[in-house]
mmCIF file as Biopython writes it, N, C-alpha, C and O atoms, coordinates in Angstrom:
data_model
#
loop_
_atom_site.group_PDB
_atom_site.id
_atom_site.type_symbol
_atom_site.label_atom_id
_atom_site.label_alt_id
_atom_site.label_comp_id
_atom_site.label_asym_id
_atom_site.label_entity_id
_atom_site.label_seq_id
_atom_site.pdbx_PDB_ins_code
_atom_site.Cartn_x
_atom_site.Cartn_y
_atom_site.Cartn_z
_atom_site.occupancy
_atom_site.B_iso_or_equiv
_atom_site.auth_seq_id
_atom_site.auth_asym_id
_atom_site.pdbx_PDB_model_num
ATOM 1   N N  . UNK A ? 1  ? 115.947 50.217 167.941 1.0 0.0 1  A 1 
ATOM 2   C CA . UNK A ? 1  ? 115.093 49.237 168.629 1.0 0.0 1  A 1 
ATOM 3   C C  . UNK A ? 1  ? 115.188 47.900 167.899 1.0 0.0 1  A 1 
ATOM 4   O O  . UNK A ? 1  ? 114.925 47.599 166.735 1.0 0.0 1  A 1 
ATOM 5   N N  . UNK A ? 2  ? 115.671 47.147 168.993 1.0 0.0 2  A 1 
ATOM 6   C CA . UNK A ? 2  ? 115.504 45.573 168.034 1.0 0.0 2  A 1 
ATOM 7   C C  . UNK A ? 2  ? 114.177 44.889 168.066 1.0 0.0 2  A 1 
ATOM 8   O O  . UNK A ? 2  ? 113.210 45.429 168.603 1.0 0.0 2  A 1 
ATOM 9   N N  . UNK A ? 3  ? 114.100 43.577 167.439 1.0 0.0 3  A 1 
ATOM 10  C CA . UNK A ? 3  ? 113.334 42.656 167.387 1.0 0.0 3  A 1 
ATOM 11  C C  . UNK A ? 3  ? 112.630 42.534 168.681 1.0 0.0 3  A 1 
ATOM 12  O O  . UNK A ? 3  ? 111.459 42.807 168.943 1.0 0.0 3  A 1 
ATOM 13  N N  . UNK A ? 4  ? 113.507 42.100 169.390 1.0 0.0 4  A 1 
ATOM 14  C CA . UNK A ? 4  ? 113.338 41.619 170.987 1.0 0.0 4  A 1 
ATOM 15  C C  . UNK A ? 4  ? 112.198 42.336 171.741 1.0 0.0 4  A 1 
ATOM 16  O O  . UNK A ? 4  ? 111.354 41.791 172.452 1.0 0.0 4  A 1 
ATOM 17  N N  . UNK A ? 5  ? 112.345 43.956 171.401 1.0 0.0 5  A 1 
ATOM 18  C CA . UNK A ? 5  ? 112.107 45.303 171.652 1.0 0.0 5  A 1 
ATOM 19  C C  . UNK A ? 5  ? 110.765 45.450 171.844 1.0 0.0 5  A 1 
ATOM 20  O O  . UNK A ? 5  ? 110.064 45.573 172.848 1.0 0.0 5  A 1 
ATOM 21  N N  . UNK A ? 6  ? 110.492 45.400 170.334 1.0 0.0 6  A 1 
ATOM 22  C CA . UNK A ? 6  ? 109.763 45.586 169.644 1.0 0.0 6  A 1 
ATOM 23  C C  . UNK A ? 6  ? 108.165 44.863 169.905 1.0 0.0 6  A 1 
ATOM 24  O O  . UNK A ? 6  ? 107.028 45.295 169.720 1.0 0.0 6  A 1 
ATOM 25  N N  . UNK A ? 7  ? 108.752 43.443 170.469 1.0 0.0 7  A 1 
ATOM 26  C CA . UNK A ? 7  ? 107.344 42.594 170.591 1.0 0.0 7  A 1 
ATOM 27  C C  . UNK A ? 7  ? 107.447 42.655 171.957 1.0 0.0 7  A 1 
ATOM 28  O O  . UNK A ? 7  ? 106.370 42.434 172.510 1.0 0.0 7  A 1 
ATOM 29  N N  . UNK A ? 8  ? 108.494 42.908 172.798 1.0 0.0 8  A 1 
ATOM 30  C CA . UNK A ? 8  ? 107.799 43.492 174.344 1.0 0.0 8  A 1 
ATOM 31  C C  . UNK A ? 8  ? 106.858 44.643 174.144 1.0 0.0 8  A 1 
ATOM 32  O O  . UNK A ? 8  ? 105.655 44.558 174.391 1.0 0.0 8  A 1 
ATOM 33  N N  . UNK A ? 9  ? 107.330 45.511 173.776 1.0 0.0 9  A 1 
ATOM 34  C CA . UNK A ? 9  ? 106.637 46.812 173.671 1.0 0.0 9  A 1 
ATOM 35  C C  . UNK A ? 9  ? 105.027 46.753 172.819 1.0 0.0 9  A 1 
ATOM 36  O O  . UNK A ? 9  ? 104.123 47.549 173.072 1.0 0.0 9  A 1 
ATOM 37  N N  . UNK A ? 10 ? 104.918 45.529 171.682 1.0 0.0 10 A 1 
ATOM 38  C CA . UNK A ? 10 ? 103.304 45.309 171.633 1.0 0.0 10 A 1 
ATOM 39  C C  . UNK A ? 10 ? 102.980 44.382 172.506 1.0 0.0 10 A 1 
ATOM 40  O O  . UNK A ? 10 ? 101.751 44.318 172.539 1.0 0.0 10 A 1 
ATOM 41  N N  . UNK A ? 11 ? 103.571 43.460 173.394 1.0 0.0 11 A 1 
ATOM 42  C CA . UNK A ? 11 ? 103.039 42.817 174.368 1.0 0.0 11 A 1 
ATOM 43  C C  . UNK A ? 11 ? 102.176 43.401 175.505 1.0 0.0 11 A 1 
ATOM 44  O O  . UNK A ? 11 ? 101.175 43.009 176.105 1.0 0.0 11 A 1 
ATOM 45  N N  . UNK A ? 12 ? 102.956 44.490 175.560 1.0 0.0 12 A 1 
ATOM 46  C CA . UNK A ? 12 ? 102.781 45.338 177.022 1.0 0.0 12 A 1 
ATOM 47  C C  . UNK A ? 12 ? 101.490 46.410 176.556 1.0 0.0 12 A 1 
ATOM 48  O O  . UNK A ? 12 ? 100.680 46.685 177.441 1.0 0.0 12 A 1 
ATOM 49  N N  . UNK A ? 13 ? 101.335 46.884 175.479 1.0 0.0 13 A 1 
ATOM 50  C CA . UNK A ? 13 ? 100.674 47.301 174.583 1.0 0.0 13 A 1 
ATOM 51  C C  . UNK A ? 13 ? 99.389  46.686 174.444 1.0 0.0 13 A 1 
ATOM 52  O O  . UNK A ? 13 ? 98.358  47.253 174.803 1.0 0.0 13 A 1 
ATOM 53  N N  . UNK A ? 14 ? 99.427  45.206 173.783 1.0 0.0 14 A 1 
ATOM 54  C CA . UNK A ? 14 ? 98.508  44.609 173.954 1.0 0.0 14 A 1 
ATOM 55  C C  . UNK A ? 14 ? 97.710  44.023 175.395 1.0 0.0 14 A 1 
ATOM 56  O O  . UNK A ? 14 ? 96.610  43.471 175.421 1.0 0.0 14 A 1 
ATOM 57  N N  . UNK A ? 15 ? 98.646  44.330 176.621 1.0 0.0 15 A 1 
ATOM 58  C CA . UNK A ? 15 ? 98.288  43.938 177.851 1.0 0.0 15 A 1 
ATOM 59  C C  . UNK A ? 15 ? 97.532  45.416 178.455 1.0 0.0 15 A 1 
ATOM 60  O O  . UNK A ? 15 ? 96.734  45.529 179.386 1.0 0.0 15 A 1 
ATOM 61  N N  . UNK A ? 16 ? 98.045  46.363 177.648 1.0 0.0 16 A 1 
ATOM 62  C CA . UNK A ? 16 ? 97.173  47.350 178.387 1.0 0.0 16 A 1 
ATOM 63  C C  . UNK A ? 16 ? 96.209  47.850 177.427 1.0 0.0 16 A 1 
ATOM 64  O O  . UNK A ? 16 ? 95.537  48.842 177.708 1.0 0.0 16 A 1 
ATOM 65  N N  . UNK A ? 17 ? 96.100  47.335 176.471 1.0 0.0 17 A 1 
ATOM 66  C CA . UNK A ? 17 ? 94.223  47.128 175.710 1.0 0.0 17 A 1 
ATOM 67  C C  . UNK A ? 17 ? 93.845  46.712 176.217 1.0 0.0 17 A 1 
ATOM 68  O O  . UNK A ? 17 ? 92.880  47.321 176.679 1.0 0.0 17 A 1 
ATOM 69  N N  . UNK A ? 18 ? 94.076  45.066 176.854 1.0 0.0 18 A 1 
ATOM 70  C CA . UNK A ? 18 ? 93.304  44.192 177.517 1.0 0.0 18 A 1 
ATOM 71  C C  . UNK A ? 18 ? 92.884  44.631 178.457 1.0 0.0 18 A 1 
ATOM 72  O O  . UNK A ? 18 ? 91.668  44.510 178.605 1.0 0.0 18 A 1 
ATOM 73  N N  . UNK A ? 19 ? 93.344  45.045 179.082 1.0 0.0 19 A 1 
ATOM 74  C CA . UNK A ? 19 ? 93.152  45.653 180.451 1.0 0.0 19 A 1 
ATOM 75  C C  . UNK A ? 19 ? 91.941  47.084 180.388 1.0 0.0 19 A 1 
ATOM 76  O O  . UNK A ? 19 ? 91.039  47.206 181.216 1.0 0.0 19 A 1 
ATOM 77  N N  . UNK A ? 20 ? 92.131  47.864 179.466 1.0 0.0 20 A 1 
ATOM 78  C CA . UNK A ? 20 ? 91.652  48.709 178.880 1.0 0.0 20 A 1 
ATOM 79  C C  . UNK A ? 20 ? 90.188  47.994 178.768 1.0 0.0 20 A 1 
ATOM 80  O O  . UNK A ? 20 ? 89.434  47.981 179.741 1.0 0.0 20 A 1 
ATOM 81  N N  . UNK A ? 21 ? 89.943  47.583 177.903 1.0 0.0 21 A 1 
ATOM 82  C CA . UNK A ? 21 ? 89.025  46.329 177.451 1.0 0.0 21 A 1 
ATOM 83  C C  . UNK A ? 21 ? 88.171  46.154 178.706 1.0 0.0 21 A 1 
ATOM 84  O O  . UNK A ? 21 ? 87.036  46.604 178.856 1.0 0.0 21 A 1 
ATOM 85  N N  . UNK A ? 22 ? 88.965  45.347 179.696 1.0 0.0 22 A 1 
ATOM 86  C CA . UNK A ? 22 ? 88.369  44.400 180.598 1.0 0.0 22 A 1 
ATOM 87  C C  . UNK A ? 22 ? 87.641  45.358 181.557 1.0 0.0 22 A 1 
ATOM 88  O O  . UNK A ? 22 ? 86.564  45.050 182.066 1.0 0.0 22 A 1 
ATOM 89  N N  . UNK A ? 23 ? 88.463  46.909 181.864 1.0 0.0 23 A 1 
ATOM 90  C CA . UNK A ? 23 ? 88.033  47.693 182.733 1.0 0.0 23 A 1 
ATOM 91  C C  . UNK A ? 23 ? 86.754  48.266 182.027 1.0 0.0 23 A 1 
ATOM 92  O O  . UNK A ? 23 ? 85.692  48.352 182.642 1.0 0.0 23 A 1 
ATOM 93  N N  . UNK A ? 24 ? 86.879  48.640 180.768 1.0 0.0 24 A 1 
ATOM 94  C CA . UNK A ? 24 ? 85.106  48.810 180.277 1.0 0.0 24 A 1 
ATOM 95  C C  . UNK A ? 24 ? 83.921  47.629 180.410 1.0 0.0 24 A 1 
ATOM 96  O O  . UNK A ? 24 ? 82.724  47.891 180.525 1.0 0.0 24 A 1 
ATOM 97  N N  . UNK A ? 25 ? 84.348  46.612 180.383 1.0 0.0 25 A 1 
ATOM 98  C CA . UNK A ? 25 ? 83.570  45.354 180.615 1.0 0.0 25 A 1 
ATOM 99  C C  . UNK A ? 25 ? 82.733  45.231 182.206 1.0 0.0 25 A 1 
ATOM 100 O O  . UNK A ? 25 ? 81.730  44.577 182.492 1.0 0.0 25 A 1 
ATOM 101 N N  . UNK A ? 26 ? 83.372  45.905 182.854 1.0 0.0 26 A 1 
ATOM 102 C CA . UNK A ? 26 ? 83.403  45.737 184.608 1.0 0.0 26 A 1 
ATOM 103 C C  . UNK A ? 26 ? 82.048  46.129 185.114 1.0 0.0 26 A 1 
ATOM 104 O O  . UNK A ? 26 ? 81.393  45.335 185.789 1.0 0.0 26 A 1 
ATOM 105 N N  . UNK A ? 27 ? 81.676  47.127 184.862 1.0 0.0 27 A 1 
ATOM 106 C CA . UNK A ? 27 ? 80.385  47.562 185.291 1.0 0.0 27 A 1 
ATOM 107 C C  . UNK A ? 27 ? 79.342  46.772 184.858 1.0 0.0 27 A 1 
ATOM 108 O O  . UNK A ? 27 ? 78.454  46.782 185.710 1.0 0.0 27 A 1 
ATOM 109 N N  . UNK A ? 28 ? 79.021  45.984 183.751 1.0 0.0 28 A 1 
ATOM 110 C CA . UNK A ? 28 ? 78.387  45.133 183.594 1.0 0.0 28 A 1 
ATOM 111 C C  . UNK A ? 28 ? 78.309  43.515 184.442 1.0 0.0 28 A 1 
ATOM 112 O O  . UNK A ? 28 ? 77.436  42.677 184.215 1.0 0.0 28 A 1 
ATOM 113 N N  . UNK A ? 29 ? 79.559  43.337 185.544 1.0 0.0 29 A 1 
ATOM 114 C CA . UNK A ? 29 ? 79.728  42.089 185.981 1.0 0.0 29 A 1 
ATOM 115 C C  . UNK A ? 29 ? 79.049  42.532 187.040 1.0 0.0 29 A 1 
ATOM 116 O O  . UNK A ? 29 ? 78.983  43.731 187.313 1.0 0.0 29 A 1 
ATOM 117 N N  . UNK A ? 30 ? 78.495  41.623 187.717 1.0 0.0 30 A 1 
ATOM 118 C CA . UNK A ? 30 ? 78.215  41.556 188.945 1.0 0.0 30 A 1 
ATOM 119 C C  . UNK A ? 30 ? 79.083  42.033 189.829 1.0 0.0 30 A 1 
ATOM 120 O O  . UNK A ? 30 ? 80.130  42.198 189.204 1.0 0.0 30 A 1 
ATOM 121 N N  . UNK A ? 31 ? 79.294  42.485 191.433 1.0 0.0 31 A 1 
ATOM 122 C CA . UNK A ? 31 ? 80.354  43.103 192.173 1.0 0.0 31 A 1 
ATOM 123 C C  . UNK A ? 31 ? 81.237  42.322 192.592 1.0 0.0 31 A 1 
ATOM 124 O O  . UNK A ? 31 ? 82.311  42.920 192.661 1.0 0.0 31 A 1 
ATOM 125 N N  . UNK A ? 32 ? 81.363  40.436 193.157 1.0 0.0 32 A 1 
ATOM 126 C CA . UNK A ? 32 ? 81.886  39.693 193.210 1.0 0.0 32 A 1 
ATOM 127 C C  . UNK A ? 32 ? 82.669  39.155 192.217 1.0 0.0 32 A 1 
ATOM 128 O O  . UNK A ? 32 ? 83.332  38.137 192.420 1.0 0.0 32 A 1 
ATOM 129 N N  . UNK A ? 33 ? 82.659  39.879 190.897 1.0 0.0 33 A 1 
ATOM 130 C CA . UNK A ? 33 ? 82.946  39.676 189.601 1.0 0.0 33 A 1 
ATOM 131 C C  . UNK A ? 33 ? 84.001  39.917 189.143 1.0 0.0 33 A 1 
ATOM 132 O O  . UNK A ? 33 ? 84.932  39.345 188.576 1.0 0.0 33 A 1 
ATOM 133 N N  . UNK A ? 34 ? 83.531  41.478 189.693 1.0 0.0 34 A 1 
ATOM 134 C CA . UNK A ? 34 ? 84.545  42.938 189.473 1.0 0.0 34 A 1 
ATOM 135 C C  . UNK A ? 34 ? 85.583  42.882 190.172 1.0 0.0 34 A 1 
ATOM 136 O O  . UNK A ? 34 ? 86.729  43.201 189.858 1.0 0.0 34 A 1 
ATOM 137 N N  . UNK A ? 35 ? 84.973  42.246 191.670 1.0 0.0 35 A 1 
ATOM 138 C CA . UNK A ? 35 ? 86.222  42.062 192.570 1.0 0.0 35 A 1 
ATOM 139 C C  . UNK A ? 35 ? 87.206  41.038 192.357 1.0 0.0 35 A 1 
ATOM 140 O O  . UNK A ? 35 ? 88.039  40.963 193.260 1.0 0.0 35 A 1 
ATOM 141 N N  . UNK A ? 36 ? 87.344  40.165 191.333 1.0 0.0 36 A 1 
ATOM 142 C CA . UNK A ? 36 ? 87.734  39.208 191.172 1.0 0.0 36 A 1 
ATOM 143 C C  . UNK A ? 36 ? 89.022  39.818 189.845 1.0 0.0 36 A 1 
ATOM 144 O O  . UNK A ? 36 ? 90.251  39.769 189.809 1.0 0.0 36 A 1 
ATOM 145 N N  . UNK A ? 37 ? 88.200  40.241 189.106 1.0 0.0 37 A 1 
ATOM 146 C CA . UNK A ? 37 ? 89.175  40.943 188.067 1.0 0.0 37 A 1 
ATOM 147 C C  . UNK A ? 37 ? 89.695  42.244 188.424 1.0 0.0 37 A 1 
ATOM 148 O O  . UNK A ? 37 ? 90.634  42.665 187.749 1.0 0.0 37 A 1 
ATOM 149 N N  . UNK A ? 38 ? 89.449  42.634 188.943 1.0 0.0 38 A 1 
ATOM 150 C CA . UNK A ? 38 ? 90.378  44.352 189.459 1.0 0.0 38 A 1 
ATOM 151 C C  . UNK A ? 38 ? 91.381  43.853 190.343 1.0 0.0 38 A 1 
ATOM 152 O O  . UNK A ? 38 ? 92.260  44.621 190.735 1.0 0.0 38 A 1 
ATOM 153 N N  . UNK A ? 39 ? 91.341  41.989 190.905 1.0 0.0 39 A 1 
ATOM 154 C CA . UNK A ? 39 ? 92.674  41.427 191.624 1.0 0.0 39 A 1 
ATOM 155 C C  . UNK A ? 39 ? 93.501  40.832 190.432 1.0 0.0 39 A 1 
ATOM 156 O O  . UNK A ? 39 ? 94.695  41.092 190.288 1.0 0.0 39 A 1 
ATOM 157 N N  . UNK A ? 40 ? 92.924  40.166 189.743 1.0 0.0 40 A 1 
ATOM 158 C CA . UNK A ? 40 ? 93.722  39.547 188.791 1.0 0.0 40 A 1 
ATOM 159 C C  . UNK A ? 40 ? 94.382  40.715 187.541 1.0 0.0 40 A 1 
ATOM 160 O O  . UNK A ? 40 ? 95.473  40.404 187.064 1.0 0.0 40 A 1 
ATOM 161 N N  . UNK A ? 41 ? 93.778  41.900 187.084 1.0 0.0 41 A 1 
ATOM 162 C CA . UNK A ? 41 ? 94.368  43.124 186.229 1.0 0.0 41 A 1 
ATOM 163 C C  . UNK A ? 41 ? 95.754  43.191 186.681 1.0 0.0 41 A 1 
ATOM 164 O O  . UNK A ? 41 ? 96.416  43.002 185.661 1.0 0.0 41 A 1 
ATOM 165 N N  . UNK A ? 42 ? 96.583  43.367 187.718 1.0 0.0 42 A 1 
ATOM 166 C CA . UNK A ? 42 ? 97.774  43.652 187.634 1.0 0.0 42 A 1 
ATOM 167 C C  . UNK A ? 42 ? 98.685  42.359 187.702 1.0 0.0 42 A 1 
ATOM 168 O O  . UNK A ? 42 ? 99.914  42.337 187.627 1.0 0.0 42 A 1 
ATOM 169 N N  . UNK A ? 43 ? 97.846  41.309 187.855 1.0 0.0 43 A 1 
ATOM 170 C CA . UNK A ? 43 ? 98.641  40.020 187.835 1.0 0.0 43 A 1 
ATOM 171 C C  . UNK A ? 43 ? 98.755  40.073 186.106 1.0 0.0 43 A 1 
ATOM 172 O O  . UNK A ? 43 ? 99.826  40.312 185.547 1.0 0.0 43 A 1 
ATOM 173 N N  . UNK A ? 44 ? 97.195  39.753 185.201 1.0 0.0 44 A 1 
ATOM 174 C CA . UNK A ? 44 ? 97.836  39.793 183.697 1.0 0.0 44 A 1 
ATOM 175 C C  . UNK A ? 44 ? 98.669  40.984 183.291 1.0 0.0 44 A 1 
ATOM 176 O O  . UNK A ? 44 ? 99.171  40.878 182.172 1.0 0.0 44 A 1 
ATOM 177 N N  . UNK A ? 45 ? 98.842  41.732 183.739 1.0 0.0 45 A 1 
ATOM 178 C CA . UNK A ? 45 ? 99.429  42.787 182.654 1.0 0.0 45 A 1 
ATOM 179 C C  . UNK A ? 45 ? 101.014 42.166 183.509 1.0 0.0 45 A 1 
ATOM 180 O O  . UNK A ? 45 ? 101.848 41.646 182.768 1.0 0.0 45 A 1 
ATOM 181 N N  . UNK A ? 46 ? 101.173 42.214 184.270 1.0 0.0 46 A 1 
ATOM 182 C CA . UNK A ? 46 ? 102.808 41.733 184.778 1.0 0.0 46 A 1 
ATOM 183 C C  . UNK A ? 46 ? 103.484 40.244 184.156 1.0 0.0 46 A 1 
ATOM 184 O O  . UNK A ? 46 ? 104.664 39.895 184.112 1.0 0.0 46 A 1 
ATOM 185 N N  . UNK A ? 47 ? 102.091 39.449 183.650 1.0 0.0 47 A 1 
ATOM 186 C CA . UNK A ? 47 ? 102.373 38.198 182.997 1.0 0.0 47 A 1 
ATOM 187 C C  . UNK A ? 47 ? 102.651 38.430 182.134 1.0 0.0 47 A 1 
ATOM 188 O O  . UNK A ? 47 ? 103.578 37.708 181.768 1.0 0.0 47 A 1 
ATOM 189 N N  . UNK A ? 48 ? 102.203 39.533 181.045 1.0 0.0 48 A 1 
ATOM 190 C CA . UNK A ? 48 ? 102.100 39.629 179.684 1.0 0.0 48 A 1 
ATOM 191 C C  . UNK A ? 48 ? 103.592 40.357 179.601 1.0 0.0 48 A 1 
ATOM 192 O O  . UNK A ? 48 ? 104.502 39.872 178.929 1.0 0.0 48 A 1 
ATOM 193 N N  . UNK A ? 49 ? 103.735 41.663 180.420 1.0 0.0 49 A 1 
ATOM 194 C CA . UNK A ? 49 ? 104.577 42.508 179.972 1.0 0.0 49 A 1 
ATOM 195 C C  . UNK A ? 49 ? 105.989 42.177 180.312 1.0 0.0 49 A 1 
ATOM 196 O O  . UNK A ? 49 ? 106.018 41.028 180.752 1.0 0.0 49 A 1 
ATOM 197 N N  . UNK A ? 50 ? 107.351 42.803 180.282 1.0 0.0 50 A 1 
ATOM 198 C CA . UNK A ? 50 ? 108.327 42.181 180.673 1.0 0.0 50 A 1 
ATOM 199 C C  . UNK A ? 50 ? 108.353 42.815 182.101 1.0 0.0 50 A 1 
ATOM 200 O O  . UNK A ? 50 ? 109.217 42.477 182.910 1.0 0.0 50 A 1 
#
């Protein structure tokens, strides 16, 4: 595994903590909230990851 590799693979990693993260956060938002980030979740993790 190279360099290159390596920081995709904690990118994608770190995009699915976030995500991880954000989905425990959810129940606390309001429902217009939730609906807003359960659209945008697969947009960041596709930004982040390769």
């Amino acid at each position: 595994m190279n360099l290159g590799e390596q920081s995709c693979e904690a990118k994608f990693s770190d995009a699915r903590r976030k995500s991880q993260v954000i989905a425990g956060l959810l129940p606390r938002f309001p429902a217009q909230q939730r609906a807003i980030w359960i659209a945008m979740l697969p947009f960041m993790i596709h930004s982040e990851a390769p």
